[in-house]
C-alpha positions in Angstrom: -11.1 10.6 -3.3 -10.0 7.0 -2.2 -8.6 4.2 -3.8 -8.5 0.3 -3.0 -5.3 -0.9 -4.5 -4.5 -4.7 -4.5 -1.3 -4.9 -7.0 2.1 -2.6 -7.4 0.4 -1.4 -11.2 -3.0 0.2 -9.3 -0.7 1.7 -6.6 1.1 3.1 -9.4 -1.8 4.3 -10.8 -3.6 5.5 -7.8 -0.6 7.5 -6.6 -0.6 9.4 -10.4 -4.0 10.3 -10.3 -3.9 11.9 -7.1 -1.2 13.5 -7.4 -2.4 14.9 -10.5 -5.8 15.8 -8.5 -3.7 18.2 -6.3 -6.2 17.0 -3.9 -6.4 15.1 -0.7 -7.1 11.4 -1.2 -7.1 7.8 0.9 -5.0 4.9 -0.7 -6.0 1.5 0.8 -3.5 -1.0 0.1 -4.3 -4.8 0.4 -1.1 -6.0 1.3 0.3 -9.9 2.0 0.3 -10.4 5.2 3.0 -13.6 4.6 5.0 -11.7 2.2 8.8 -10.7 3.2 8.0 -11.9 7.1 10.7 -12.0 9.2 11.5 -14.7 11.2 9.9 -15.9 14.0 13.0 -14.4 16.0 13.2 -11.1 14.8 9.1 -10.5 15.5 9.7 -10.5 19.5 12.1 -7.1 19.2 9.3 -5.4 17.1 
């Protein structure tokens, strides 16, 4: 099964119910690209 998660509450959610599945399953997380970034310093030893 997959899931499209776009909040920490749906992850949460996501993650339960396939765990509970005992099955394999796909979590696609829409994440901030601009959220926590580092600055422009520390991207060049990435």
């Amino acid at each position: 099964k997959g899931y499209l998660v776009e909040t920490p509450d749906e992850l949460k959610s996501a993650l339960s119910e396939s765990f509970r599945a005992r099955k394999p399953a796909v979590i696609n997380v829409i994440i901030d690209p601009y959220a926590g970034a580092e600055s422009g310093r520390m991207q060049h030893k990435n």
